[in-house]
N, C-alpha and C positions, 0 to 999 in steps of 0.2 A: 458051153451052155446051150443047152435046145430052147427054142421057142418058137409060137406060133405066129405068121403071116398071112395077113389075109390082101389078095388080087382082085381087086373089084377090075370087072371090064363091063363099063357103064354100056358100050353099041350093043350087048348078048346079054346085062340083065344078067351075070353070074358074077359068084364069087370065088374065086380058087383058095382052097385051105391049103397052107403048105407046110409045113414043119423045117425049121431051119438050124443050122450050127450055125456057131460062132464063137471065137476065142472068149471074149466080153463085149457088153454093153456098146463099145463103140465101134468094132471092128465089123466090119460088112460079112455075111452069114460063106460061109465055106462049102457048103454043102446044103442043099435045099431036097424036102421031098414032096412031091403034091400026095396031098392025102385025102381032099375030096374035093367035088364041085357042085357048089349051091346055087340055085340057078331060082332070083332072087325075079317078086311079080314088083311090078312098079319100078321106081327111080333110085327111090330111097333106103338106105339100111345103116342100122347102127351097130356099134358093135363094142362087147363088153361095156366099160365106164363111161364110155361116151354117151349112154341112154340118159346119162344126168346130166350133160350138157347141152341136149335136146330140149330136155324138162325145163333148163332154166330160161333160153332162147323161147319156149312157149309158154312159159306159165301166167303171161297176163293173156294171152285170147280165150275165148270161151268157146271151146270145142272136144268133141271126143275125137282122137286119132290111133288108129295101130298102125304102127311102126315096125318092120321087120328087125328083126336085131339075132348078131351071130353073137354067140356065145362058145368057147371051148370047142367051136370049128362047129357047132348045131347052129342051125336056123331054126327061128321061132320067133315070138313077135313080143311086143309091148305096148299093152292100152293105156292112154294116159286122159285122164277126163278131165279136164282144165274147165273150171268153172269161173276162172278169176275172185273165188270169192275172198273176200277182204276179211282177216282178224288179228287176233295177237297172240301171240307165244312167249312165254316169257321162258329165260336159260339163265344159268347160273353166273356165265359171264358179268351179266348184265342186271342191275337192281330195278328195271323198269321193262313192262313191256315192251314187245317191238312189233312194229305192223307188218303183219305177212300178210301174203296169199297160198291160199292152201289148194295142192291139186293132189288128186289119187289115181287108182289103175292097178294094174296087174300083171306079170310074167308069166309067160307061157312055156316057158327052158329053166333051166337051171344056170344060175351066172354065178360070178365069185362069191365064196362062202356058202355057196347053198341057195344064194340068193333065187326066191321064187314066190310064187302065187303073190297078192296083194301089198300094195303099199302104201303108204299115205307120206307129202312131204309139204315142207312150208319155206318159201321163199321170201326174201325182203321185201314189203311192197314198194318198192324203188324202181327205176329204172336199171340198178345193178342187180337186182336180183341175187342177193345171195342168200346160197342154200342156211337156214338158221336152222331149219330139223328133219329128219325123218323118220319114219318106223317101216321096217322092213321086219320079211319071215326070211328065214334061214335055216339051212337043213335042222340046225338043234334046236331052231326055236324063235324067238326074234330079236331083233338088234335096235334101241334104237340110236341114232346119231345122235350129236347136237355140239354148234360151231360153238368153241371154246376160245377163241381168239382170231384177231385177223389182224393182216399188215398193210391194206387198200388204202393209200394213200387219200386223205380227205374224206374218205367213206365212215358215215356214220350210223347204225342205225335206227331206221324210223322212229319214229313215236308219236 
């Protein structure tokens, strides 16, 4: 199986893209090829699905930030405008509102599925912050989420 590797070296601020073999999923890659070097401003970079674990980690401060983020071995960034603001979402899980906080922002690349330009999403207003919804644009059009069940020990959500 081939797959993508990314080499961050935090002292030079790059990222080394590399394309890798490997028999399966657990066996360490056989063959590795660099395929490009992103040469990253600042500290900080995300990359693919991890831009949602960024989101959840800030969704209560009230700040605009871009974030660099690699996608499919490209650099490009993501704005995410965290206003903290407070309201409800209601999903089908659930027969009662739940108290979110809602932030939006933008892609600047193309991530999985298409993933690109604008999105809006709604976290638990908790301290777990879990994701309850989003809307995203996708190459075909748009997508939206929404959490259909959870297994978080004790976690309940808001109201």
């Amino acid at each position: 199986m081939v797959g993508a590797y990314y080499r961050y070296d935090s002292t030079r601020s790059r990222c080394f893209v590399e394309e890798t073999w490997q028999t399966d999923l657990k066996s360490a890659p056989y063959k590795r090829t660099n395929l490009d070097t992103l040469y990253i401003k600042g500290s900080h970079v995300q990359d693919g699905l991890s831009i949602a674990y960024y989101a959840r980690e800030h969704v209560h401060d009230s700040r605009t930030v871009t974030v660099p983020t690699i996608a499919y071995g490209k650099l490009g960034s993501t704005t995410f405008r965290f206003a903290s603001t407070p309201g409800t979402q209601e999903i089908d899980a659930l027969d009662r509102p739940i108290h979110v906080v809602e932030f939006d922002g933008w892609l600047d690349l193309e991530g999985i599925f298409g993933l690109t330009g604008e999105f809006k999403g709604w976290f638990s207003d908790d301290s777990s912050a879990v994701p309850i919804k989003a809307e995203l644009k996708v190459i075909l059009g748009s997508v939206n989420v929404e959490l259909i069940q959870w297994h978080r020990k004790g976690w309940n959500p808001p109201s």
